[in-house]
FIVEX-235185 format. One record per residue: residue in one letter; x, y, z of N, C-alpha, C in turn. Coordinates in pm, 1 decimal. Atoms other than C-alpha are relative to their C-alpha. Example, Ala and Ser with C-alpha at 12.3 -4.5 7.8 and 13.67 -1.06 7.14 Angstrom:
<rs>
> a  89.0  -119.0  0.0  1230.0  -450.0  780.0  90.0  120.0  0.0 $
> s  -82.0  -119.0  -6.0  1367.0  -106.0  714.0  -77.0  109.0  73.0 $
</rs>
This chain:
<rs>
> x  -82.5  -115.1  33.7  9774.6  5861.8  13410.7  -58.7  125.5  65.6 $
> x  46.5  -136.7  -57.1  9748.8  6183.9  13586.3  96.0  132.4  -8.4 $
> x  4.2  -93.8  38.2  9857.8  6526.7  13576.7  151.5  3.4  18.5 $
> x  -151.0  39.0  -43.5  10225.0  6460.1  13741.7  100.3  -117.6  -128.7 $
> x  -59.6  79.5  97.4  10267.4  6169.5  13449.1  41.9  96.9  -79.6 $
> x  -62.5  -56.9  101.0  10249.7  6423.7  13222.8  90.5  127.4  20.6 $
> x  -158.5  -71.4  -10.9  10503.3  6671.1  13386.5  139.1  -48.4  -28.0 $
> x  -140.8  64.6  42.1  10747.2  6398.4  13378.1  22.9  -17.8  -129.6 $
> x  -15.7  10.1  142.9  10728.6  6362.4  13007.4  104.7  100.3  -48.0 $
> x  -93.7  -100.7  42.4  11073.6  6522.8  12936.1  -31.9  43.6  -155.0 $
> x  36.3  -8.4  181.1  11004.0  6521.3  12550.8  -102.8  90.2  -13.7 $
> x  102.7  -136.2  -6.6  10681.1  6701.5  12596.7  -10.2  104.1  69.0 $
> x  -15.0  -133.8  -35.8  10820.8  6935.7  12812.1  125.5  87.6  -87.0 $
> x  -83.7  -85.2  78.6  11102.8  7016.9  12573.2  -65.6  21.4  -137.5 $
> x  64.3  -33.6  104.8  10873.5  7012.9  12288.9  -93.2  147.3  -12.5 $
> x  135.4  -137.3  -42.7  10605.1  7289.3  12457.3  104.9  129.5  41.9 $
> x  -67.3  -106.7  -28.8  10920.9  7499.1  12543.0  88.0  46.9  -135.4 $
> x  -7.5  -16.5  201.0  11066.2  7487.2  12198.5  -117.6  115.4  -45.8 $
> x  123.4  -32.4  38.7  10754.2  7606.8  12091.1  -44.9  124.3  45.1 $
> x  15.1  -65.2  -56.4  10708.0  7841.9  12344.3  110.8  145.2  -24.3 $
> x  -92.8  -100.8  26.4  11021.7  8043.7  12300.7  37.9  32.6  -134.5 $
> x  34.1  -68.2  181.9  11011.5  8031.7  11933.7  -115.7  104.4  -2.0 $
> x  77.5  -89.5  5.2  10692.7  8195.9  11951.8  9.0  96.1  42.5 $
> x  -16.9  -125.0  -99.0  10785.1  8455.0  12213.5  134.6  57.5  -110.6 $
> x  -85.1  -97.5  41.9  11103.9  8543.8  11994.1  -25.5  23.3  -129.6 $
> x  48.4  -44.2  170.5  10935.8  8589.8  11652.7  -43.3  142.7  51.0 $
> x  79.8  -158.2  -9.7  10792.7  8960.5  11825.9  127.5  62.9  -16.9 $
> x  -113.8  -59.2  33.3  11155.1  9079.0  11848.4  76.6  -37.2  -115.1 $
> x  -75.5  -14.3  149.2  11286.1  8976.0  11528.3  -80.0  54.0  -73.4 $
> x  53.9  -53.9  92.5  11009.9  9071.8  11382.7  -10.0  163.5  -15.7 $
> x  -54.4  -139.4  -51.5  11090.2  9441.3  11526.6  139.6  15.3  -57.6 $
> x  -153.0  43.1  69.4  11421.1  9389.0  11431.3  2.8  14.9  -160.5 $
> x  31.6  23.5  135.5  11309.2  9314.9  11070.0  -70.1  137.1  -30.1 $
> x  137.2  -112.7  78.3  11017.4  9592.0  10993.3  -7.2  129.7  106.7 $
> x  -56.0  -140.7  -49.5  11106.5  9848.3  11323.1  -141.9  27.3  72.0 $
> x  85.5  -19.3  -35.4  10766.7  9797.2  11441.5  -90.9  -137.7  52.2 $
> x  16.1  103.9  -64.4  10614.6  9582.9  11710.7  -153.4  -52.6  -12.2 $
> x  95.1  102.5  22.7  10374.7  9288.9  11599.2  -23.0  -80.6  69.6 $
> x  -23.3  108.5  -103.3  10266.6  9105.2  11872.0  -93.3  -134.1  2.3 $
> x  85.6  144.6  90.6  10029.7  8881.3  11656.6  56.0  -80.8  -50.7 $
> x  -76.8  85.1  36.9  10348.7  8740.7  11572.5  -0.2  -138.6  133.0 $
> x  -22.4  135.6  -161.4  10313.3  8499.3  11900.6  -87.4  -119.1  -121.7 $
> x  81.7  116.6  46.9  10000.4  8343.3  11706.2  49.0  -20.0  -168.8 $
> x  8.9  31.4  106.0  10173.3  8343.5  11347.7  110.9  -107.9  -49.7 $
> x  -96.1  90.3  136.4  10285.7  8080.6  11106.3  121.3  6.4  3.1 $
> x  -97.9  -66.8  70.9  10540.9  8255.8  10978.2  121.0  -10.7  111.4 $
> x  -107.1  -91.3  -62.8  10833.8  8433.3  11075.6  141.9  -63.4  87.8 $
> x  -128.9  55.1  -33.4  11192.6  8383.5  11259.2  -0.3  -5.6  150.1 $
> x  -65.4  158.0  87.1  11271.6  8099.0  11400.7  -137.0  -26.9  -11.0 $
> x  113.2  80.4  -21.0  11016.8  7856.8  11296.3  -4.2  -97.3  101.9 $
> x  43.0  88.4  -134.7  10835.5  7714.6  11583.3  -39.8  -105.7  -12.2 $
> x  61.1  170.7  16.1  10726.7  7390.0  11409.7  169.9  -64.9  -8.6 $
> x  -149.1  51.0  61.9  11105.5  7324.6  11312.7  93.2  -34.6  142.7 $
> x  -21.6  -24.2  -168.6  11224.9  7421.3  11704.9  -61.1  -110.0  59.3 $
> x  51.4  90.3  -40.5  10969.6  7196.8  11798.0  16.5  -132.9  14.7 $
> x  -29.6  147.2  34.7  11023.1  6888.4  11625.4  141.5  -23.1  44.6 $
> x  -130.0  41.2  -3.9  11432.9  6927.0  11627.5  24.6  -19.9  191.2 $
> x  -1.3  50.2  -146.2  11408.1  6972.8  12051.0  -107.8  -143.7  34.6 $
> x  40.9  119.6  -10.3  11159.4  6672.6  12028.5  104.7  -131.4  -35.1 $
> x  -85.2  94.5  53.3  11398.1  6433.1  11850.2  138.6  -18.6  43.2 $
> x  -91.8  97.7  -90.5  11673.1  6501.6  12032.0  9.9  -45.8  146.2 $
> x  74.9  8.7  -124.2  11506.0  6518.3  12335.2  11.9  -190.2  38.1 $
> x  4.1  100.4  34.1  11415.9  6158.8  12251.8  98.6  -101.8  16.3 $
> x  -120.3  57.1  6.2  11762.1  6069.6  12146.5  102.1  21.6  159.4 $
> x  -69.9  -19.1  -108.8  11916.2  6183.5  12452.0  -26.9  -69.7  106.8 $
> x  78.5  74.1  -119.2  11647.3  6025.8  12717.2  -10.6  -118.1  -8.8 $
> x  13.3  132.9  61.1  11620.4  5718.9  12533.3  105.9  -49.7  -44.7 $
> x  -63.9  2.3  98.0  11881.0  5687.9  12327.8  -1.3  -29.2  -150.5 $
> x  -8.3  -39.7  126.3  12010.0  5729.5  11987.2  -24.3  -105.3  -79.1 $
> x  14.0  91.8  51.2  11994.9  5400.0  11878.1  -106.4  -88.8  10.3 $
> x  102.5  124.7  -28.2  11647.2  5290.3  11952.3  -116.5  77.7  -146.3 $
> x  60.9  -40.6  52.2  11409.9  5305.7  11697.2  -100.3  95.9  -38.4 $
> x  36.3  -131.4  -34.8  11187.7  5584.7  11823.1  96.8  133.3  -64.2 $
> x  -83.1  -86.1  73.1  11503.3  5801.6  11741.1  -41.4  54.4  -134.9 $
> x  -6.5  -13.0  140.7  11480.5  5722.6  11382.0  -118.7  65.0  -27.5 $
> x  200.2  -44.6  87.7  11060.6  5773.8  11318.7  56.7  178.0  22.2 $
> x  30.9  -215.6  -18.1  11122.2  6154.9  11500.0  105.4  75.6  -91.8 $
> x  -121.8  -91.6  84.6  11466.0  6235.7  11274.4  -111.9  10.2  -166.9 $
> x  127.7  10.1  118.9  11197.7  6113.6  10937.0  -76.2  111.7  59.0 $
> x  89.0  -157.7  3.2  10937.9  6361.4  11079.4  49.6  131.9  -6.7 $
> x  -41.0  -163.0  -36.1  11147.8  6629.6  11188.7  59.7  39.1  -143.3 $
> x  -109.1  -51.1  155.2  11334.9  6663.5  10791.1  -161.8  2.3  -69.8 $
> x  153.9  -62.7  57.4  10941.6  6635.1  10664.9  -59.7  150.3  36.4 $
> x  17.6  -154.1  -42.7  10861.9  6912.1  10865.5  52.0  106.1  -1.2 $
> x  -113.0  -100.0  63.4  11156.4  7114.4  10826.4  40.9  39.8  -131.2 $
> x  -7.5  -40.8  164.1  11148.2  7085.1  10439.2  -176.5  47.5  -3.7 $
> x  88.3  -44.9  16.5  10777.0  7132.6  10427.4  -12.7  185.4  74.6 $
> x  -28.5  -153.8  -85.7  10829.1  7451.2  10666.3  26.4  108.4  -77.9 $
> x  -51.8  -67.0  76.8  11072.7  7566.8  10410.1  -56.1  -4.3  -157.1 $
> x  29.1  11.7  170.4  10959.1  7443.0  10076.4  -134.9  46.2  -7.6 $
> x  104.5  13.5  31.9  10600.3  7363.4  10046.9  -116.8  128.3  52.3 $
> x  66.9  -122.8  -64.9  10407.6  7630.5  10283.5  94.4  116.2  -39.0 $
> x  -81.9  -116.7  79.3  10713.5  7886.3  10117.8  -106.7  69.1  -119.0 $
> x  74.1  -6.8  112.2  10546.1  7872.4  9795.4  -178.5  -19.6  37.2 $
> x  215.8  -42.1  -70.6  10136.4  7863.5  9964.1  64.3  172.0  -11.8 $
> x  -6.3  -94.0  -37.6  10290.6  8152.6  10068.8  26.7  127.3  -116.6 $
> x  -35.8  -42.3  107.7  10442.9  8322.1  9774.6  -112.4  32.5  -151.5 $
> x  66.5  21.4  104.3  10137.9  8220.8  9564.5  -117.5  90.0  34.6 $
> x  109.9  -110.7  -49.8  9907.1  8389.2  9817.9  9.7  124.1  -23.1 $
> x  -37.1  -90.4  24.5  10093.8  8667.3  9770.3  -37.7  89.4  -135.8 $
> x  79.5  -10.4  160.4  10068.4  8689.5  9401.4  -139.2  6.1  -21.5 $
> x  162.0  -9.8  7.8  9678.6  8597.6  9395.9  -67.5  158.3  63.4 $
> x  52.2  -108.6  -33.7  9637.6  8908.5  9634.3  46.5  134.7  -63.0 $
> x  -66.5  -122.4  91.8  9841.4  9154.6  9394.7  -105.5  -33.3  -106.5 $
> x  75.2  -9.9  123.0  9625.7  9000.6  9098.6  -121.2  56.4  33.0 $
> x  136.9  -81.1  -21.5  9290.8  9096.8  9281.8  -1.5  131.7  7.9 $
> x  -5.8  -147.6  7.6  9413.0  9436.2  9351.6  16.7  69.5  -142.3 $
> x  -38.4  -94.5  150.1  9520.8  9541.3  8997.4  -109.2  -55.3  -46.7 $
> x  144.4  61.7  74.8  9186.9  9336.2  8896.0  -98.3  92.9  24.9 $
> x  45.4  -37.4  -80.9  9004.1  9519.0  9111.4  5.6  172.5  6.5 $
> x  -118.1  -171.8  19.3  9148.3  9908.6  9066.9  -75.3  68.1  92.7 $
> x  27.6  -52.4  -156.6  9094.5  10005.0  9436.9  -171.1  -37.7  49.1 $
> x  107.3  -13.6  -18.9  8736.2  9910.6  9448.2  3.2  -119.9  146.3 $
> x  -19.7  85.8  -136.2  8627.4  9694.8  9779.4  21.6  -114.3  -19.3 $
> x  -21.4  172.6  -0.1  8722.0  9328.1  9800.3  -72.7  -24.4  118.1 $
> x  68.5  13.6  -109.1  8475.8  9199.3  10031.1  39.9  -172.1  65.1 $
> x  -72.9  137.9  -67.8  8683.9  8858.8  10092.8  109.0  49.2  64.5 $
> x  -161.3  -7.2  -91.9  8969.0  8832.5  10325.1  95.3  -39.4  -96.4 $
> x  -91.8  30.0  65.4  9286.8  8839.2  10181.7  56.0  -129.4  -6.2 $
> x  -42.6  120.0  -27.3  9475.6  8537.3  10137.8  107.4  -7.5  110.9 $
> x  -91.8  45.6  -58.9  9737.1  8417.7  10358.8  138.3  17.4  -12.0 $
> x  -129.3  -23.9  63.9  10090.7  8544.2  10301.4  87.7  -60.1  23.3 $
> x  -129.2  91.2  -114.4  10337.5  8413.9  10567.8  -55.7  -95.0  46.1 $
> x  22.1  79.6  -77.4  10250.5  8095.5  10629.4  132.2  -131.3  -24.3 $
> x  -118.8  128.5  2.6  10599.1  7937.5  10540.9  98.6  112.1  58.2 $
> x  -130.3  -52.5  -57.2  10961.8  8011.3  10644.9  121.2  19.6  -131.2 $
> x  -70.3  -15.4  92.3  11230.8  8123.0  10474.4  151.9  -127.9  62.1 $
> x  -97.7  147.5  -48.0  11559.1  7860.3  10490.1  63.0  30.9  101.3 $
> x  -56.4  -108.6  -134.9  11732.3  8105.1  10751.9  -81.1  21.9  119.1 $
> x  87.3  6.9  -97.9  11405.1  8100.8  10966.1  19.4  -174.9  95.2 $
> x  -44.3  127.9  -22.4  11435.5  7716.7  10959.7  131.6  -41.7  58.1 $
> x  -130.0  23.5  -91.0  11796.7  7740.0  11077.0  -13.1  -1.1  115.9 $
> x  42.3  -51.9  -99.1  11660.7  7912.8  11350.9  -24.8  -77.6  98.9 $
> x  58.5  95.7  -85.2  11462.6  7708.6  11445.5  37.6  -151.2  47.4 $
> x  -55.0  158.7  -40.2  11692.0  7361.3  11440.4  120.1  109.0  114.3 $
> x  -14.5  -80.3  -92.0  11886.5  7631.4  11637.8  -4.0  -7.9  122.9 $
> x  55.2  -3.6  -98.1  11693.3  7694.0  11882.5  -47.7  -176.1  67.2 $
> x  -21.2  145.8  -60.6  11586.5  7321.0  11921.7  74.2  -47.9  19.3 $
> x  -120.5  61.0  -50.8  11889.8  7193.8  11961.7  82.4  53.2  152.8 $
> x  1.8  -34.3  -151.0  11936.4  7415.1  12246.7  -51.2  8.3  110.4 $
> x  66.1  57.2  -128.3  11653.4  7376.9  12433.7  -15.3  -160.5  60.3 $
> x  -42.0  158.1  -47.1  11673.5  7012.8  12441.4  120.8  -15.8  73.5 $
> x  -124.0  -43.0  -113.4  12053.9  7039.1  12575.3  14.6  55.9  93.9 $
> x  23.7  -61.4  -122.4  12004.3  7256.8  12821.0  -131.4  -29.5  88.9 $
> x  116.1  112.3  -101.3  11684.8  7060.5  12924.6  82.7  -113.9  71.8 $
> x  -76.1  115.1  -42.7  11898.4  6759.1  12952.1  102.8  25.9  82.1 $
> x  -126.4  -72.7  -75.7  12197.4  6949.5  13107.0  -85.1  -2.0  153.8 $
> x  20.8  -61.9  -54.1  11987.3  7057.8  13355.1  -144.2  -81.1  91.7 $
> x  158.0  70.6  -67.4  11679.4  6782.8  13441.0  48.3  -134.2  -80.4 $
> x  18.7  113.9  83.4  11841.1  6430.6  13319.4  -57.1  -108.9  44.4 $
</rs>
């Protein structure tokens, strides 16, 4: 295997571009959202679309399209991609929500004095509208991969 194998890997090139343009468009929504430009949004979790959700959904149909729909491969990546897309939304939602809370209780615990720990973690889930986003966006970069390199 060498460096050309893995260019041809349509799947992992629609997976790393997924990925890629999710991340690049979380700085403008997130401007969009708050009016002020975060460009630490490339490296975050969070925010709109989700780039794990983008990821997986242009992986799977990536998959389905190059391979086809009816081979078993299909099926394993549609199972991951609804794990990941509910965990996206559900499970890291509520991390998130809880972090939130924990860092309001230290502050009113606390009545302005220093906290010498890092805060917790706030955004590290999506909201269900981020997750749209992001099957969204995967679904279009895979199609227009395939459109365009079959």
């Amino acid at each position: 295997m060498n460096l050309l194998d893995i260019y041809q890997n349509k799947v992992l090139d629609a997976v790393l571009i997924a990925w890629l343009l999710a991340q690049v468009l979380k700085i403008p929504t997130e401007y969009l959202r708050s009016r002020r430009w975060l460009w630490a949004m490339f490296f975050a979790a969070g925010g709109m679309p989700s780039s794990h959700t983008a990821l997986m959904v242009s992986g799977t149909l990536a998959v389905g399209l190059y391979y086809g729909f009816d081979q078993p491969l299909f099926g394993i990546a549609v199972a991951a991609t609804m794990i990941i897309a509910h965990d996206a939304a559900g499970v890291r939602r509520q991390a998130g929500k809880h972090a939130e809370r924990i860092n309001l209780l230290f502050d009113e615990l606390l009545h302005g004095h220093m906290w010498s720990e890092d805060e917790l973690k706030e955004v590290i889930g999506h909201t269900p509208l981020e997750v749209i986003g992001g099957i969204i966006l995967g679904l279009l970069v895979a199609i227009v991969q395939w459109m365009v390199w079959r």
